[in-house]
N, C-alpha and C positions, 0 to 999 in steps of 0.2 A: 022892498026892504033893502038899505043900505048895509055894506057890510061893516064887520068892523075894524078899526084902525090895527095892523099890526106894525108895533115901534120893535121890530128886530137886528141885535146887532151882535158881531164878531171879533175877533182879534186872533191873528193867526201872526205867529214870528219867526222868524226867516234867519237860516245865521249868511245868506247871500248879502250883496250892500243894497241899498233902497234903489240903484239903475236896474239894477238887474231883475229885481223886483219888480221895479215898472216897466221894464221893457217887456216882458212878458205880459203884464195883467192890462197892460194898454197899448196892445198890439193892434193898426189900425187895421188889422185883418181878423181878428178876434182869433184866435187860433185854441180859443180857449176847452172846444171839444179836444185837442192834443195832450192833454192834462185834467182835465174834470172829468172822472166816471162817470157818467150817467147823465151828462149833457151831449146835445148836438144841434147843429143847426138846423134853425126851423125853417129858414129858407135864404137866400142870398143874400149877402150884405147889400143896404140899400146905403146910396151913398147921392148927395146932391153934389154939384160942382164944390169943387175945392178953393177956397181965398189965398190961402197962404202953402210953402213948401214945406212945411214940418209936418211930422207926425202930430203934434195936438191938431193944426188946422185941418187934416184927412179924419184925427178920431171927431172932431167937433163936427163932423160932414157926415158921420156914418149913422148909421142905425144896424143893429145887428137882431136878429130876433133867434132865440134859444129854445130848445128844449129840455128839459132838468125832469128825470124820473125818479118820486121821491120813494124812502123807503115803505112808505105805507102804497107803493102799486101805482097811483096814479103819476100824469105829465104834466108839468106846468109849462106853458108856451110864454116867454116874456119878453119883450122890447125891449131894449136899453139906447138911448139917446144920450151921450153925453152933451151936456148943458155949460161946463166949468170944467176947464185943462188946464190946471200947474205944476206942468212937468218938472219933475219925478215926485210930487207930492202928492197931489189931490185930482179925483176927478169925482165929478156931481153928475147925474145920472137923471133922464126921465125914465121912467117903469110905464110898462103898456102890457098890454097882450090882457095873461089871467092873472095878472098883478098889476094895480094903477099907483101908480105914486112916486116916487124919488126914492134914492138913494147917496151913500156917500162913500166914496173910499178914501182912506189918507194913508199916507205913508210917511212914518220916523224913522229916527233910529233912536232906539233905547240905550238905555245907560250901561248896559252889557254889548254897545257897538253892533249888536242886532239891526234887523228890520222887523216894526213893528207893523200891521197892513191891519186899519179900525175899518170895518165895513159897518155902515148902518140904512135899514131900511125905513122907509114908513110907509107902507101899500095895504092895500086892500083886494082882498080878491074880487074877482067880475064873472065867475061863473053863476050861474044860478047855484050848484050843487055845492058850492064852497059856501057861499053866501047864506043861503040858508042853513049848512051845519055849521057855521061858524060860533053862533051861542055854546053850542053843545060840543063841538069840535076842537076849538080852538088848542086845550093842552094837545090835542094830537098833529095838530099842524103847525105848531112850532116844534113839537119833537123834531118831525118830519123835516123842517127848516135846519133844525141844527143837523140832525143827522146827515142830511147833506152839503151843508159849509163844512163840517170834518171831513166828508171827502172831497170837498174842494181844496181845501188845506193838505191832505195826505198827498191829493195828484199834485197840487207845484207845488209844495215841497220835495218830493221825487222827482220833476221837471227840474226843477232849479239844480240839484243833484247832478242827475245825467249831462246837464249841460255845462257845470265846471269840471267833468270828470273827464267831459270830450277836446276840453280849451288844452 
């Protein structure tokens, strides 16, 4: 049984400018258990030789694998490959682990001189036990998705916080 398509997406805004924003959410060290509750790394950054001196050429090198504990109890262990780096705007994303498929992040600024951060998914789980409760499941695992992007949202925006409080 194949699972089915989740097309989930975000928007979380920021009153920091879009560098600062990106310099944090494409950190090519993922730093991102230092702000995400209930994420941590699932094991070392894997990282192949580097091409170029920049931060996009180190993040387009890495693979970072995460852990996200969602509020309905279970872990979801996920990949992330960047595939597409245009710093400070967009990065495109492969999905592995217990979620297959891509993703997107962009960053604007909005008309209130905000930053805007659209994240969008489309994966599919790969565990058996997701797969199979997915007919049945599904409103509860997207709860469980947004429930945790708001506190992805809460930790940098408290990140972003702490760190123009300390400049």
């Amino acid at each position: 049984m194949t699972a089915r398509l989740y097309d989930l997406s975000s928007s979380w805004t920021f009153s920091n400018s879009q560098q600062e924003v990106w310099d944090v959410i494409a950190d090519p060290n993922m730093a991102w258990p230092d702000w995400w509750p209930g994420c941590t790394l699932a094991k070392p950054l894997e990282r192949t030789p580097v091409t170029g001196p920049t931060d996009s050429d180190v993040l387009l090198a890495t693979t970072a694998t995460l852990n996200f504990k969602a509020s309905l109890g279970y872990t979801l262990s996920v990949s992330y490959h960047p595939t597409v780096v245009d710093s400070p705007r967009e990065v495109v994303f492969d999905a592995g682990g217990d979620l297959a498929g891509n993703g997107r992040v962009i960053l604007s600024t909005n008309n209130d001189g905000q930053t805007q951060m659209d994240i969008e998914w489309r994966v599919r789980p790969t565990s058996r036990w997701m797969t199979f409760l997915s007919p049945i499941a599904r409103p509860a695992f997207t709860y469980a998705h947004a429930a945790l992007m708001r506190q992805g949202e809460t930790g940098l925006r408290n990140y972003l916080a702490r760190q123009s409080n300390s400049k």
